[in-house]
BALOBA-1460 file (C-alpha; in Angstrom, 3 decimals):
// residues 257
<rec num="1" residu="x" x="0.000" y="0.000" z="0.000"/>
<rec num="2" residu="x" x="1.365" y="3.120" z="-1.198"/>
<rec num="3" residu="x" x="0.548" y="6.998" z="0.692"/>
<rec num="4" residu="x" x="1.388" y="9.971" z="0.634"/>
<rec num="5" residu="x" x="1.444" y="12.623" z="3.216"/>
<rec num="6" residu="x" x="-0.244" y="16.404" z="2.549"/>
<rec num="7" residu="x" x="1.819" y="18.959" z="4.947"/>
<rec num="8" residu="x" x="-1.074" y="21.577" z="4.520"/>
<rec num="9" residu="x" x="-4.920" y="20.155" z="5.577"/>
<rec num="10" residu="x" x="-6.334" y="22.739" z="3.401"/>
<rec num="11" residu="x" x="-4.468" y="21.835" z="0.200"/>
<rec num="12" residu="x" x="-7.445" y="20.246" z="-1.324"/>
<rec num="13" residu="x" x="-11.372" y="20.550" z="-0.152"/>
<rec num="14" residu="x" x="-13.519" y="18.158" z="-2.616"/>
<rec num="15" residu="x" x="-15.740" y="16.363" z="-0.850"/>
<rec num="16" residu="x" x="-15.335" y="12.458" z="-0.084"/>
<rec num="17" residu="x" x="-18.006" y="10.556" z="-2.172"/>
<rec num="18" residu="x" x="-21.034" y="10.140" z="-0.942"/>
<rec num="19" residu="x" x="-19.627" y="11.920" z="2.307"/>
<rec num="20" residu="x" x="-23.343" y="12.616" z="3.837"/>
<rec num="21" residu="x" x="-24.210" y="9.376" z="4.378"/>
<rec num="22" residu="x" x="-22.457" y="6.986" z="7.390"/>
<rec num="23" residu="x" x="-23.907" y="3.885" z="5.787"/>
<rec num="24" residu="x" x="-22.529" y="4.504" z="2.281"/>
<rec num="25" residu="x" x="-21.391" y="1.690" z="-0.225"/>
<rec num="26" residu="x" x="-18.561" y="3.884" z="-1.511"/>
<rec num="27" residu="x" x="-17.036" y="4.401" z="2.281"/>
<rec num="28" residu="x" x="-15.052" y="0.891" z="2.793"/>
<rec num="29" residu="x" x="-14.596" y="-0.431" z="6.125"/>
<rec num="30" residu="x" x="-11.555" y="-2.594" z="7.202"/>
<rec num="31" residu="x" x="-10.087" y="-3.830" z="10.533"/>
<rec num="32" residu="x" x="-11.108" y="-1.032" z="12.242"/>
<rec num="33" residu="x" x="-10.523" y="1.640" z="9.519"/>
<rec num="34" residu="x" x="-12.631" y="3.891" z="7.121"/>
<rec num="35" residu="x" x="-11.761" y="5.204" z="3.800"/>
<rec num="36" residu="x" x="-13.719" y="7.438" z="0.964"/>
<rec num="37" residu="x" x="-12.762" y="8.747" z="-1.873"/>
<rec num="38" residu="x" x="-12.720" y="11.539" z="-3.910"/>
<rec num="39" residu="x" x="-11.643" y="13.258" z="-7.441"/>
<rec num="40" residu="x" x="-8.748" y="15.985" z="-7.123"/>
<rec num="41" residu="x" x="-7.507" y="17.319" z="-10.493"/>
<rec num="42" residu="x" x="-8.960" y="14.412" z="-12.567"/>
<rec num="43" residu="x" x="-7.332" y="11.567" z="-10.550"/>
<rec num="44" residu="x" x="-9.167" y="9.253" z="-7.473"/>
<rec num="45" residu="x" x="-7.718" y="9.082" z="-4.095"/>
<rec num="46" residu="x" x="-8.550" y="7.346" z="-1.090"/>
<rec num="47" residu="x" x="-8.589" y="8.803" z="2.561"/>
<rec num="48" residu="x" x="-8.645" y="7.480" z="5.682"/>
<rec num="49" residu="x" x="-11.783" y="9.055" z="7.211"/>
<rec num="50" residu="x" x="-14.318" y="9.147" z="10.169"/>
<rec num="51" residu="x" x="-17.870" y="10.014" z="10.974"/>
<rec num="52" residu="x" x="-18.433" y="13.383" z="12.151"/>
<rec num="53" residu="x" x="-22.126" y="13.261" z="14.063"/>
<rec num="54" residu="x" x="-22.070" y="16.734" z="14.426"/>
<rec num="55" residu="x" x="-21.987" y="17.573" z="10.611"/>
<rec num="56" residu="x" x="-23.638" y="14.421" z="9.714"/>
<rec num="57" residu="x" x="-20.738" y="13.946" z="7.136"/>
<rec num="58" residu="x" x="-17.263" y="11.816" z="6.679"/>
<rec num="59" residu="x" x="-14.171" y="14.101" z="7.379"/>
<rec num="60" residu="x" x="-10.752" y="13.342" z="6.498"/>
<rec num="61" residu="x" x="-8.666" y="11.984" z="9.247"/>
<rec num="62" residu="x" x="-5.650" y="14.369" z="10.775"/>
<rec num="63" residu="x" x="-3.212" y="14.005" z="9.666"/>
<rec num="64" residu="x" x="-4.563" y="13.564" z="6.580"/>
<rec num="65" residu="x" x="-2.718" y="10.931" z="4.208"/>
<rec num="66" residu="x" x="-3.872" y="10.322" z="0.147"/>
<rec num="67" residu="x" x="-3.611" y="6.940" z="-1.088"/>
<rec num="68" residu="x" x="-3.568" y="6.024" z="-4.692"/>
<rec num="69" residu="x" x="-5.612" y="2.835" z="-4.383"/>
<rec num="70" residu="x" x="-8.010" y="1.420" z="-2.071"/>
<rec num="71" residu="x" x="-6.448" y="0.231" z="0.936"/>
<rec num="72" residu="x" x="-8.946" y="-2.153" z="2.089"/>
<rec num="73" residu="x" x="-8.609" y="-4.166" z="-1.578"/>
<rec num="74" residu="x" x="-4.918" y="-4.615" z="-0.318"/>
<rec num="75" residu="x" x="-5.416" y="-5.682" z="3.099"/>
<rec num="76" residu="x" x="-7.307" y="-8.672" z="2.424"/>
<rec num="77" residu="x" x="-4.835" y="-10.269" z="0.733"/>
<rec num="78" residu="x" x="-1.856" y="-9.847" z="2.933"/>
<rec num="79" residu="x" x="-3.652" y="-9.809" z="6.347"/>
<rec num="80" residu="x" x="-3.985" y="-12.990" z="8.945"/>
<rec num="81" residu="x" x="-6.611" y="-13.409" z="11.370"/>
<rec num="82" residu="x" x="-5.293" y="-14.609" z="14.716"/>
<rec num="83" residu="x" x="-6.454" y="-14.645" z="17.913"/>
<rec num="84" residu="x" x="-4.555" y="-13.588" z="21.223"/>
<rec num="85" residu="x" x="-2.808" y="-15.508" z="23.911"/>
<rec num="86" residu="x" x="-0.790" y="-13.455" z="26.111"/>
<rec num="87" residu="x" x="1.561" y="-10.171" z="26.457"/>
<rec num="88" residu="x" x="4.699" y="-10.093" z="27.521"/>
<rec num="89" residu="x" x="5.566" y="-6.296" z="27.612"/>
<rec num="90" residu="x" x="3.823" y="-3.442" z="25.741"/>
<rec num="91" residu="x" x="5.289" y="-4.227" z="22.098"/>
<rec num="92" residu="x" x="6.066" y="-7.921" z="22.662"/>
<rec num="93" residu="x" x="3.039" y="-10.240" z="22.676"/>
<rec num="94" residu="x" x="2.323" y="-14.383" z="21.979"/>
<rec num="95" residu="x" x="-0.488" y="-14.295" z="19.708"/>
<rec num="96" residu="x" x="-2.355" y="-18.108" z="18.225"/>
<rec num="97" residu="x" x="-1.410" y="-18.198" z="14.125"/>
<rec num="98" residu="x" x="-2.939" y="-21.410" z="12.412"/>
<rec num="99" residu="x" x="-3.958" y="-23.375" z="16.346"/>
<rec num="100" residu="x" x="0.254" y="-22.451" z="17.134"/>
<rec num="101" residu="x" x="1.387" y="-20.210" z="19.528"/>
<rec num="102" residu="x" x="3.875" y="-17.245" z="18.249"/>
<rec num="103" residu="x" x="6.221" y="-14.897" z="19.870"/>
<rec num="104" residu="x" x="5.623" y="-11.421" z="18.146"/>
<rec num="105" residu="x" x="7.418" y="-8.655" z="17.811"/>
<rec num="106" residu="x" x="5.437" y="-4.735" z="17.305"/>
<rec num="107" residu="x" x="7.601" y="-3.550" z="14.175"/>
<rec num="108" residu="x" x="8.944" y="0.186" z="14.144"/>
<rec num="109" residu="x" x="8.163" y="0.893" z="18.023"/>
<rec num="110" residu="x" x="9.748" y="0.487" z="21.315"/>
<rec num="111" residu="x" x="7.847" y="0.771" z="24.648"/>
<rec num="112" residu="x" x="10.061" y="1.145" z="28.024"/>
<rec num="113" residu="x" x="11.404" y="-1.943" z="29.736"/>
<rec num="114" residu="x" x="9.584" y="-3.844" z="32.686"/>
<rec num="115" residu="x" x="13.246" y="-4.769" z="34.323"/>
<rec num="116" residu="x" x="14.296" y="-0.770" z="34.596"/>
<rec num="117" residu="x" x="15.615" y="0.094" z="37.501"/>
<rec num="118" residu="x" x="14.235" y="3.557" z="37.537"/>
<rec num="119" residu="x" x="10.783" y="3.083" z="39.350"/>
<rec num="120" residu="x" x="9.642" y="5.420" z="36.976"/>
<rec num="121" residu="x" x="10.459" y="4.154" z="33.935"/>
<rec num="122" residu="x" x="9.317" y="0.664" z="34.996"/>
<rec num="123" residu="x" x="5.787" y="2.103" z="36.071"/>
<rec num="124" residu="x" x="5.180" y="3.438" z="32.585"/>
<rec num="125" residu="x" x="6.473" y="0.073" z="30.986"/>
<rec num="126" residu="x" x="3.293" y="-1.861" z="33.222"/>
<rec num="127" residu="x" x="1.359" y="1.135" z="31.911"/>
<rec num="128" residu="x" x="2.733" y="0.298" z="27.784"/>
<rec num="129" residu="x" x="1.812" y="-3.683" z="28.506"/>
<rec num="130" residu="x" x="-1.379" y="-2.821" z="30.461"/>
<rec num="131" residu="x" x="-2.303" y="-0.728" z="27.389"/>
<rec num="132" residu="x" x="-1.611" y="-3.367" z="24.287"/>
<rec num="133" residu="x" x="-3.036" y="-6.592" z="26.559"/>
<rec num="134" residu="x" x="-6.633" y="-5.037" z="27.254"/>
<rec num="135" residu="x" x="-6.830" y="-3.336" z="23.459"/>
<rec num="136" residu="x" x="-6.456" y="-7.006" z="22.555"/>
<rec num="137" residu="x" x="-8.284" y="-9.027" z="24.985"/>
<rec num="138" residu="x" x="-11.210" y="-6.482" z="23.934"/>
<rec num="139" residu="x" x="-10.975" y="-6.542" z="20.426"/>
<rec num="140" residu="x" x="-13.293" y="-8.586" z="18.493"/>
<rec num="141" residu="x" x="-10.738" y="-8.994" z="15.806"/>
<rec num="142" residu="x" x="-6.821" y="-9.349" z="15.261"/>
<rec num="143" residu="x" x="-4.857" y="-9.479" z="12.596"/>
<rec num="144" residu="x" x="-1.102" y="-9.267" z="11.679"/>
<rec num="145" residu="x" x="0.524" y="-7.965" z="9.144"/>
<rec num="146" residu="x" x="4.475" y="-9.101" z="7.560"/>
<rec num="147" residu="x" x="5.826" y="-6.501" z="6.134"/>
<rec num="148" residu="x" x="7.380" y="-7.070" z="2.992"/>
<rec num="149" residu="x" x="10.817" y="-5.059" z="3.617"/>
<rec num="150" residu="x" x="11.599" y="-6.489" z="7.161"/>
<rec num="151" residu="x" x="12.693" y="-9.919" z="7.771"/>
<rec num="152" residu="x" x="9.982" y="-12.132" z="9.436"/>
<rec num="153" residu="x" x="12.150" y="-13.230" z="12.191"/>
<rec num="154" residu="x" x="14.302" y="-11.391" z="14.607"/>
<rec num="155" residu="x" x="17.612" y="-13.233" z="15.845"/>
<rec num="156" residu="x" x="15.211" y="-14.152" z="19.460"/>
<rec num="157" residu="x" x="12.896" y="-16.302" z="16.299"/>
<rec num="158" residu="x" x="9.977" y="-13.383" z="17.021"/>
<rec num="159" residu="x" x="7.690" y="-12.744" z="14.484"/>
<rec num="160" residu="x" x="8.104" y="-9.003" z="13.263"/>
<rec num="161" residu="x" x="4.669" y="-7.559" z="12.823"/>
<rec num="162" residu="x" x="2.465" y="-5.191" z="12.160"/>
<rec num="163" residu="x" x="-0.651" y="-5.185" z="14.647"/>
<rec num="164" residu="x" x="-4.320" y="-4.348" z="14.110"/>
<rec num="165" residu="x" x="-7.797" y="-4.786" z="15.794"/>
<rec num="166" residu="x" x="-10.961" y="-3.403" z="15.132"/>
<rec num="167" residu="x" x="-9.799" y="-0.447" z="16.249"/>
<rec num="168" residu="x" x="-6.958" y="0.509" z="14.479"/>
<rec num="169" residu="x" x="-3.028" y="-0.272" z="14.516"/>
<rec num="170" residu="x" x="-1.661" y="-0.839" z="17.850"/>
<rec num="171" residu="x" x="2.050" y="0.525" z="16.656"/>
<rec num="172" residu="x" x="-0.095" y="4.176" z="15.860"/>
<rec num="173" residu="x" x="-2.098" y="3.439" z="19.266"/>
<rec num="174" residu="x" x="1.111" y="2.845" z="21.369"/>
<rec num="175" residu="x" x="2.855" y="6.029" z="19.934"/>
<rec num="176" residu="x" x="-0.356" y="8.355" z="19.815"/>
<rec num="177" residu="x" x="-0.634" y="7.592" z="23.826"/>
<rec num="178" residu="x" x="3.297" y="8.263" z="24.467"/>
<rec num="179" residu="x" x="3.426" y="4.899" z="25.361"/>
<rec num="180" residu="x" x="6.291" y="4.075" z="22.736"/>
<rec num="181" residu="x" x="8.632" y="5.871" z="20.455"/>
<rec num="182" residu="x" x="9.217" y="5.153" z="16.351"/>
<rec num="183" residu="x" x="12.237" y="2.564" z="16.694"/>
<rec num="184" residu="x" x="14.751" y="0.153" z="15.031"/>
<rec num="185" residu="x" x="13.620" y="1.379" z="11.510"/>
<rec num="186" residu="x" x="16.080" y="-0.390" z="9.380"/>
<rec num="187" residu="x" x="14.410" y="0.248" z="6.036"/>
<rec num="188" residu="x" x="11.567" y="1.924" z="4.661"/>
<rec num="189" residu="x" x="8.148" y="0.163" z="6.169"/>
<rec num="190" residu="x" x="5.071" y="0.303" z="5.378"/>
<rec num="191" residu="x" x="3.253" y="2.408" z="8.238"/>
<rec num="192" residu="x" x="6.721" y="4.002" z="9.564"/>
<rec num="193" residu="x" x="5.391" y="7.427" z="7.621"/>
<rec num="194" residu="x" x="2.153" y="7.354" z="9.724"/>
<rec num="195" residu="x" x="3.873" y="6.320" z="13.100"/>
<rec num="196" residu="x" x="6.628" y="9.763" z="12.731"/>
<rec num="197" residu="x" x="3.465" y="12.048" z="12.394"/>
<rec num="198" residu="x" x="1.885" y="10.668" z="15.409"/>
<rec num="199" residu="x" x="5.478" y="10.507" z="17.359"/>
<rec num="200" residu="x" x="5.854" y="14.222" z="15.682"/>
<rec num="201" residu="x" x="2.389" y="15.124" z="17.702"/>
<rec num="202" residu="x" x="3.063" y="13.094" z="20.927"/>
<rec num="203" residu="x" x="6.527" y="14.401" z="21.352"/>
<rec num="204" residu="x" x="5.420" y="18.156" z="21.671"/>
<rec num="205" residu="x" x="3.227" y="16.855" z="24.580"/>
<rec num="206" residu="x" x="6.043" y="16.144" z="26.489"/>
<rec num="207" residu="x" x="4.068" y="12.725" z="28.014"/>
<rec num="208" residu="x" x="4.859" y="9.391" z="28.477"/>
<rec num="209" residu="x" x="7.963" y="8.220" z="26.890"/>
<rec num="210" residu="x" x="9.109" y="11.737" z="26.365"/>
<rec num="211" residu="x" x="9.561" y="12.628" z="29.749"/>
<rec num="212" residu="x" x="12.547" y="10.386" z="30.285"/>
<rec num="213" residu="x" x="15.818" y="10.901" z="28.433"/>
<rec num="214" residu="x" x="17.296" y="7.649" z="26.031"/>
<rec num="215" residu="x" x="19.667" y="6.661" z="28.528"/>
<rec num="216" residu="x" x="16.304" y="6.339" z="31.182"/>
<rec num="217" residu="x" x="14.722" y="4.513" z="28.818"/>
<rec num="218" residu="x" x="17.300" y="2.070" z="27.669"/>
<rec num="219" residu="x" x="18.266" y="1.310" z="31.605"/>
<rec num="220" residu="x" x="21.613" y="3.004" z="31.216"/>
<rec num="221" residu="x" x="20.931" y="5.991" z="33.607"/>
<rec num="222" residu="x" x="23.784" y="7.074" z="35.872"/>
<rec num="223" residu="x" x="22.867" y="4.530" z="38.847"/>
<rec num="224" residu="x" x="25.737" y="2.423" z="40.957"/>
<rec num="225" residu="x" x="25.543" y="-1.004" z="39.228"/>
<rec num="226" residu="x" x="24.582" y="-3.648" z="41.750"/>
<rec num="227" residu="x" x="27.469" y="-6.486" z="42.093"/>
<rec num="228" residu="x" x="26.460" y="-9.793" z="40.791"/>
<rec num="229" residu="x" x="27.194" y="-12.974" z="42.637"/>
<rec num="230" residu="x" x="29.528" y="-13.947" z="40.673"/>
<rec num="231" residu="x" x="31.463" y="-10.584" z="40.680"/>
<rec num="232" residu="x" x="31.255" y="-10.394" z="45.000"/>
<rec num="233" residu="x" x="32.483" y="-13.974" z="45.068"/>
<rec num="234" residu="x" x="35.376" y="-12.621" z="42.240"/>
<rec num="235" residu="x" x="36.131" y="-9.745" z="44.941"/>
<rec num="236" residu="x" x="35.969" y="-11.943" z="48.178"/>
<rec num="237" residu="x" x="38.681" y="-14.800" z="46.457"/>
<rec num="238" residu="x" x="40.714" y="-11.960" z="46.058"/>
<rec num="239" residu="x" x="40.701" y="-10.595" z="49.438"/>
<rec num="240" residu="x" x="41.128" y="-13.759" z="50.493"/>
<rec num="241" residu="x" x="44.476" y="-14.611" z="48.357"/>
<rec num="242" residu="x" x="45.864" y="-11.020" z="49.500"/>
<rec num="243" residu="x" x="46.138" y="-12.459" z="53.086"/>
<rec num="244" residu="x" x="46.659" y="-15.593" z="52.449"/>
<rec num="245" residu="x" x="50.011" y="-14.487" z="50.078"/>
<rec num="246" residu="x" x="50.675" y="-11.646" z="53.190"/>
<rec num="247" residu="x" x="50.827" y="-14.093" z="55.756"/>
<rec num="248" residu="x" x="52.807" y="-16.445" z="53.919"/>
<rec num="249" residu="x" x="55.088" y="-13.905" z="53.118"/>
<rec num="250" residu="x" x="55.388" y="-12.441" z="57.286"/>
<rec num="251" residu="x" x="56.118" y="-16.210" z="58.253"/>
<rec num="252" residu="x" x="59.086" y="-16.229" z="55.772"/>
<rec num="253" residu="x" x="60.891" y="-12.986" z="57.401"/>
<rec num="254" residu="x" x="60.387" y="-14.634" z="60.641"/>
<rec num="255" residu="x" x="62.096" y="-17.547" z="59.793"/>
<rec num="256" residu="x" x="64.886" y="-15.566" z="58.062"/>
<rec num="257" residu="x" x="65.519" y="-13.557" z="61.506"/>
């Protein structure tokens, strides 16, 4: 699916076909989504849109995004259905594919780490899984999404995914609610456009995620790093060689007086 982003919201005004009536034929639903479409300067476009009860019309969504062909027609075919087991953090979840259980990976975001050792930081992390484990338990639908210029697999075997209920994509829910930043983007994906402009909006909030600095985030804040076991029983062997070595070395004087 191909999109492009308008900067100004004004550059165009035609109206979205049929855009006075919610139950229209010509406004396609998928997963959660709504798109019309309308003629600007003799070519069709889709938008994403939503139902404004107010004006009793469709209105293009903010930020507004044209796409050349109907995305619905090219979600069907590269969608799968699956149905949710468990999280495991806020962009890490095990999800049922085919009756088999999957380890998946939210591609393009990264939500704070439950083992932090700033309080804070580990508080919002509950928050980010709290967040992605009751959108899905509540959604009547799931489906995933591979996308075609990321591997499938991450070097932990993960599934790398794109997310979606009835409601929407979780990557644009996690970063819209400062829950997770745009992350490990090593190529061009699909929804990565949409995700900045929400990250772009969420940042200036100053919520969330953005409150912390990247070395908060990552676990790498200045803090005295706690001594494994292995490192204390390192430290006592050598104490313990020191005197051992100093008393072996107090009887030789002795014995040379």
């Amino acid at each position: 699916m191909s999109f492009i982003f308008i900067p100004n919201i004004n550059a165009h005004e035609a109206n979205i076909i049929d855009g006075k009536n919610n139950k229209s034929l010509k406004i396609n639903e998928c997963d959660g989504f709504y798109y019309g479409y309308h003629k600007y300067y003799d070519n069709y476009h889709f938008h994403q849109v939503e139902w404004n009860q107010e004006s009793k019309q469709w209105d293009i969504k903010e930020p507004e995004v044209i796409f050349p062909t109907n995305p619905c027609t090219e979600k069907t075919n590269k969608q799968s259905t699956v149905k949710f087991h468990s999280c495991v953090d806020g962009d890490t979840v095990k999800l049922i594919l085919n009756k088999e259980i999957i380890t998946t990976r939210l591609l393009a975001v990264d939500t704070p780490e439950l083992n932090s050792q700033n309080e804070s930081v580990k508080s919002l992390a509950m928050k980010a899984r709290d967040f992605t484990c009751e959108t899905l338990k509540n959604a009547k639908k799931i489906t995933i999404e591979y996308d075609e210029k990321s591997d499938k697999l991450d070097k932990y075997n993960r599934h790398l995914i794109w997310l979606f209920t009835d409601k929407g994509l979780i990557q644009e829910s996690l970063v819209r609610n400062s829950y997770a930043k745009v992350a490990y983007l090593y190529n061009r994906y699909k929804y990565t456009p949409l995700l900045q402009v929400q990250e772009e909006i969420a940042a200036n909030h100053k919520q969330g995620v953005w409150k912390f600095t990247e070395e908060e985030l990552s676990g790498k804040a200045k803090a005295e790093k706690e001594l494994t076991e292995i490192e204390i029983i390192e430290k006592l062997i050598y104490i313990i060689l020191v005197i051992v070595f100093s008393i072996i070395a107090i009887k030789q004087r002795v014995k040379q007086k």
